[in-house]
C-alpha positions as CSV (number, residue, x, y, z in Angstrom):
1,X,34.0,19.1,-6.2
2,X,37.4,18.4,-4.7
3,X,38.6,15.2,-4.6
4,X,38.2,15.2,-0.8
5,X,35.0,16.3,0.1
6,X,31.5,16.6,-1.4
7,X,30.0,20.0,-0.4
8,X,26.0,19.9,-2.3
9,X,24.1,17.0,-2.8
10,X,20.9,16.9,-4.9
11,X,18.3,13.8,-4.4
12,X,15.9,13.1,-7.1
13,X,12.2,12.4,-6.3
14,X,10.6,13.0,-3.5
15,X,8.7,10.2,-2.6
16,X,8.7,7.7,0.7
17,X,12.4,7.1,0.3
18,X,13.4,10.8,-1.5
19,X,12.6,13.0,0.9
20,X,13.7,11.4,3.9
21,X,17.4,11.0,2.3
22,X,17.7,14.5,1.2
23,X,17.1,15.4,5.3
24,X,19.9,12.8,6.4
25,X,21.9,15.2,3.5
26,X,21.1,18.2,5.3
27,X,21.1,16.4,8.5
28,X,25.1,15.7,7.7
29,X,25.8,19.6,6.8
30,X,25.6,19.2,2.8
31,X,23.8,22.1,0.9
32,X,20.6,19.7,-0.6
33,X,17.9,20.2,-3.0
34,X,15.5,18.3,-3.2
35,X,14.1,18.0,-6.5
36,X,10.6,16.1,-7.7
37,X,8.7,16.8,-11.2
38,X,5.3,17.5,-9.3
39,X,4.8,20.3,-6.8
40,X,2.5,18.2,-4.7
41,X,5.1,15.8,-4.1
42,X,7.7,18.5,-2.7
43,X,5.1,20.4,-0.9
44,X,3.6,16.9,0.8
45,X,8.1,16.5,1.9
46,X,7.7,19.7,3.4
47,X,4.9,18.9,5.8
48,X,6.2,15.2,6.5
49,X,9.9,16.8,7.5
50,X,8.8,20.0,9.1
51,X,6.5,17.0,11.5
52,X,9.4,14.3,11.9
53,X,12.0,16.8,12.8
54,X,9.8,18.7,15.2
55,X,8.8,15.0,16.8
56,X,12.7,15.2,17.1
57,X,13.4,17.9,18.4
58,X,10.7,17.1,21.6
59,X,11.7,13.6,22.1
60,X,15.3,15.4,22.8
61,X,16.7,13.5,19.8
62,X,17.6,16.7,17.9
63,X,18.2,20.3,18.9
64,X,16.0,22.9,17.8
65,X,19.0,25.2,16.0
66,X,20.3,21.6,14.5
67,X,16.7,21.3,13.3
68,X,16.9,24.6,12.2
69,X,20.1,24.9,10.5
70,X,19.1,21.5,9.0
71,X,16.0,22.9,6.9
72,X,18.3,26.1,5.9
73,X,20.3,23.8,3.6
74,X,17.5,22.1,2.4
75,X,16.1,23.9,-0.6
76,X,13.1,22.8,-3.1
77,X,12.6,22.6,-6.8
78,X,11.1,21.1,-9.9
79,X,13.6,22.1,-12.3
80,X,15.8,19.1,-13.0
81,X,18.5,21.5,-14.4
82,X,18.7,23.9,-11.5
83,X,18.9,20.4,-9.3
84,X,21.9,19.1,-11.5
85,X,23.5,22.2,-12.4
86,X,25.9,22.7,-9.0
87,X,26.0,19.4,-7.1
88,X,29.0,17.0,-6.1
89,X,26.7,14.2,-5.9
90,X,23.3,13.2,-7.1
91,X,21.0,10.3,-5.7
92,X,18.4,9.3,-7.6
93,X,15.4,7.8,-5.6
94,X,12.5,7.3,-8.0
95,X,9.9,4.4,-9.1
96,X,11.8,0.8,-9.4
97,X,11.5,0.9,-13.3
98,X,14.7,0.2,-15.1
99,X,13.2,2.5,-18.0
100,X,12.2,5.3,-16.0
101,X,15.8,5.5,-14.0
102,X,17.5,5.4,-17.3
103,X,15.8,8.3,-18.9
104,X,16.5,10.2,-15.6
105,X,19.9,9.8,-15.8
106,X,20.3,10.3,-19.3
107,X,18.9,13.7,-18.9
108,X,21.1,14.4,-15.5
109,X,24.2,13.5,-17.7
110,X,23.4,16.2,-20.5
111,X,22.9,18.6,-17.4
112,X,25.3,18.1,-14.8
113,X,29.1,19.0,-14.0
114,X,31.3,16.0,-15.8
115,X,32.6,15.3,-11.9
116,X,29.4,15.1,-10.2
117,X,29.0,11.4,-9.2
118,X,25.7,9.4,-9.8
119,X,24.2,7.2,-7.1
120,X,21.5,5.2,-7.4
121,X,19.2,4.6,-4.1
122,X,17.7,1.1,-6.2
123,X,16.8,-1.6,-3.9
124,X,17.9,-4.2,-6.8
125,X,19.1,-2.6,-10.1
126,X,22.9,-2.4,-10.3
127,X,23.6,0.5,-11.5
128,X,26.0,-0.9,-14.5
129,X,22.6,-0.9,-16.0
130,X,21.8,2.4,-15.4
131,X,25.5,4.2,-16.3
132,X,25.3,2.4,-19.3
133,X,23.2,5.2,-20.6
134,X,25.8,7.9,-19.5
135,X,29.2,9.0,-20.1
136,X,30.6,8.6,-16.5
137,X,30.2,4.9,-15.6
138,X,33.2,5.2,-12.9
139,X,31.4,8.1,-11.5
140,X,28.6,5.8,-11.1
141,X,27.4,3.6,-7.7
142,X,24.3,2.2,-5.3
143,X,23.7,3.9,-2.5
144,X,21.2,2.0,-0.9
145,X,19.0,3.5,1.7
146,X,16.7,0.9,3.8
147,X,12.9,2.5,4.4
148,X,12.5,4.5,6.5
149,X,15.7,6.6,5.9
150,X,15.7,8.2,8.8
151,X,15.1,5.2,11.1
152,X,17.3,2.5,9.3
153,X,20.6,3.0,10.5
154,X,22.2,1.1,6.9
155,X,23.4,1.7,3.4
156,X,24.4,-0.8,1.0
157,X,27.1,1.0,-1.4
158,X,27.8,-1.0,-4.1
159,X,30.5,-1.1,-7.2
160,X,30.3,-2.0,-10.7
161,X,32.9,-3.4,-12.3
162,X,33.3,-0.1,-13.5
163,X,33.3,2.3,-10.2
164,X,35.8,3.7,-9.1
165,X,38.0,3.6,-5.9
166,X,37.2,7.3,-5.5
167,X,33.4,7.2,-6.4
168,X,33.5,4.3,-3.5
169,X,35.3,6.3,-1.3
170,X,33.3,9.5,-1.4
171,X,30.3,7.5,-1.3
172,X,31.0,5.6,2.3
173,X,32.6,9.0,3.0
174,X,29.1,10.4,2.9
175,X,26.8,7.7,4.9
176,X,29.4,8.3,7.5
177,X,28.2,11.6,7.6
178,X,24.5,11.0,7.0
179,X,25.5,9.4,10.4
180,X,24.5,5.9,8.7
181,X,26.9,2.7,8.4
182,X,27.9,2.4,5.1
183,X,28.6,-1.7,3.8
184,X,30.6,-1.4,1.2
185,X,30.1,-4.4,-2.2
186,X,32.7,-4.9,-4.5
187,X,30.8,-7.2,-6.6
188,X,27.2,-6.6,-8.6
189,X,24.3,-8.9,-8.0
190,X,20.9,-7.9,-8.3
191,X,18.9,-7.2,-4.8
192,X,22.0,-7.0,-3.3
193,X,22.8,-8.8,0.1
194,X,19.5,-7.3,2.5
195,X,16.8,-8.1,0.3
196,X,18.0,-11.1,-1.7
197,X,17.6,-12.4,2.7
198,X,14.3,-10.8,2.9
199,X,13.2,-12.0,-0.9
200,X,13.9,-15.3,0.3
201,X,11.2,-15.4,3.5
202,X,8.8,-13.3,1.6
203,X,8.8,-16.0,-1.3
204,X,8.2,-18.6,0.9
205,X,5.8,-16.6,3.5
206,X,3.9,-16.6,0.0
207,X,4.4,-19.9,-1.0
208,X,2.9,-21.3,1.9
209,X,-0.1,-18.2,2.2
210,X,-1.0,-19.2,-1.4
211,X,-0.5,-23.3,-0.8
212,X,-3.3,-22.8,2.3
213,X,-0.8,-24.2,4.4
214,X,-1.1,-21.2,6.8
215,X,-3.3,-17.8,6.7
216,X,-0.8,-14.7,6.3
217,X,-2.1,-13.7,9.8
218,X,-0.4,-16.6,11.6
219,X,3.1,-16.6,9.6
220,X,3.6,-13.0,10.4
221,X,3.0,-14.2,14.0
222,X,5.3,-17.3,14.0
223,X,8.0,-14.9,12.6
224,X,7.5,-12.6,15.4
225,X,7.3,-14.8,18.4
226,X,9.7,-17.7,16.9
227,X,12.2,-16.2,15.2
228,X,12.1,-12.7,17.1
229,X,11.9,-10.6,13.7
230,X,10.5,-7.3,14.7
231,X,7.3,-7.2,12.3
232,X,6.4,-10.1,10.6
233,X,6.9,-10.2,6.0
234,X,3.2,-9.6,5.5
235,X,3.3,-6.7,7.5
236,X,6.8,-6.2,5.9
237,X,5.3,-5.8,2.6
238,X,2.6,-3.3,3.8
239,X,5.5,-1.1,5.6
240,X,7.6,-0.8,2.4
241,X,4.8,-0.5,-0.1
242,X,3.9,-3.9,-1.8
243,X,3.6,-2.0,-5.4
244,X,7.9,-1.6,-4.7
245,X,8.1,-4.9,-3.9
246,X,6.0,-5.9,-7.1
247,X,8.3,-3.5,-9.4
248,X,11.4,-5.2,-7.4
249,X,10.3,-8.8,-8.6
250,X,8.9,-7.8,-12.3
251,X,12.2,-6.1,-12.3
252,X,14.5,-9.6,-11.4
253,X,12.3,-11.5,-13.9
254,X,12.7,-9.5,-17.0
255,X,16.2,-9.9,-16.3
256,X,16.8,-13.6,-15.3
257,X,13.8,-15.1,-17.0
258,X,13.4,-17.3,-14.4
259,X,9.4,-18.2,-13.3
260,X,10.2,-18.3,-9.7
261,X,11.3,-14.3,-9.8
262,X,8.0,-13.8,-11.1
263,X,5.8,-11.3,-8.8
264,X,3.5,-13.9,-7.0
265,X,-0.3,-13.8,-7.8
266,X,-1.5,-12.5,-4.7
267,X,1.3,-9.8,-5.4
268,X,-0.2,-8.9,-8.8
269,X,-3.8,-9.2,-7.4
270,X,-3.3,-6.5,-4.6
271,X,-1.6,-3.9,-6.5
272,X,-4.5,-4.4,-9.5
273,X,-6.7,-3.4,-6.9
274,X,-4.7,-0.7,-5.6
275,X,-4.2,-2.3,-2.1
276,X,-0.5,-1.1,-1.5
277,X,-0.2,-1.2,2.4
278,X,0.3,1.7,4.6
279,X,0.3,4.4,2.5
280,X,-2.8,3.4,0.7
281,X,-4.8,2.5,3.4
282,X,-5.3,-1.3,3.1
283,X,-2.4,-3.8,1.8
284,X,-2.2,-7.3,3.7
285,X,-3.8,-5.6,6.8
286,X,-6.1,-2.3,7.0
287,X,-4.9,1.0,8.5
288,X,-7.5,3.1,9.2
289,X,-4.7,6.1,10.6
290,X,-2.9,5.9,7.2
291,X,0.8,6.7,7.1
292,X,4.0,5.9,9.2
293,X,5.1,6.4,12.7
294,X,8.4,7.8,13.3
């Protein structure tokens, strides 16, 4: 990699928020791979890109040789060493355990190039605490994609103490290209600036769900129609998947200590019984057609 431009980028994981950010790669004109431990997982991106991008291409929102060219820099693997051996950047976007990131990039910094940068795609880790267990803490950031990727037209980049100018740099460099608008934080705090808002309303949407001041039902609709948010936090929840949002708050409260980060007991009781939202199914609402629109 030159200090000017970042030619291959390789995203780890290809789950909800994986997949669709190794497309906005390809998307931008960067040679991708998209890399996943289980076959399954890459096989079930396939069929969810090859089906958004031909949606695309009929609403007239992408041409068909854009579409095409797109998928021809898109390649496929499980090898985590073939994925790290030849890209400028690496975005990680697996589960929202602190352990399980760390032992990702432990292994990615025994297997990549010493000037590949490391990005993080955490909705509320700082990644100080995961380039602690590498060698290249300036080379280190959040990129933070908002779900669905290819939808939410944001990215919170944001610096450790540590980062450098250049790391910050290439990273808004490539959001621009992604075609996304980069924001760009100086200053660590865990959640960040989006959902430290949103954890806000969804802790007191809860508060008052779990006080019997109001059924769930009715505070997604007051949100809706009195302060003209788009969907409501219940349904919120179901959209991004209320397991992340559980991992996001057992995360925050193993590092603050603080009771009220602690994942709220209708929280813990839905993803005990395997009631996740959309993608399962059932969450606060049932969806009988499971999956997302795009």
């Amino acid at each position: 990699m030159t200090n000017e431009q970042i030619q291959s980028i390789t995203v780890i994981g290809a789950g909800q928020m994986g997949h669709q950010i190794a497309m906005l790669a390809a998307l931008g004109g960067y040679e991708t791979i998209l890399q996943d431990v289980q076959e399954q997982a890459l096989n079930e991106a396939k069929g969810k890109l090859e089906a958004i991008m031909t949606k695309w291409v009929q609403k007239g929102k992408l041409s068909e040789d854009r579409k095409l060219a797109a998928f021809s820099r898109l390649q496929y693997t499980s090898d985590l060493e073939k994925a790290a051996e030849g890209a400028d950047l690496i975005i990680e976007a697996v589960v929202e355990k602190l352990d399980v990131k760390q032992d990702v990039f432990a292994k990615l910094d025994k297997l990549a190039p010493a000037e590949t940068i490391f990005a993080t795609n955490s909705s509320t880790i700082v990644n100080s605490l995961l380039a602690s267990v590498t060698t290249r803490p300036d080379k280190f950031i959040n990129m933070h994609f908002f779900f669905p990727p290819l939808v939410m037209d944001c990215v919170e980049v944001v610096m450790s103490d540590q980062t450098s100018e250049e790391t910050a740099k290439q990273a808004m460099k490539v959001t621009q290209r992604m075609n996304r608008t980069g924001v760009l934080l100086r200053k660590e705090i865990s959640g960040f600036v989006a959902n430290r808002i949103l954890g806000a309303l969804q802790r007191e949407a809860l508060y008052l769900y779990e006080e019997g001041i109001v059924d769930y039902k009715d505070i997604d609709l007051i949100c809706r129609k009195a302060l003209s948010h788009p969907i409501g936090p219940f349904e919120l929840m179901d959209l991004s998947g209320i397991d992340v949002g559980y991992f996001v708050m057992q995360q925050r409260y193993n590092e603050t200590g603080n009771p009220e980060d602690k994942p709220n007991a209708s929280i813990e009781e839905k993803v005990k019984q395997g009631h996740l939202g959309r993608k399962s199914g059932k969450g606060w609402y049932e969806y009988p057609n499971q999956g997302v629109k795009h």
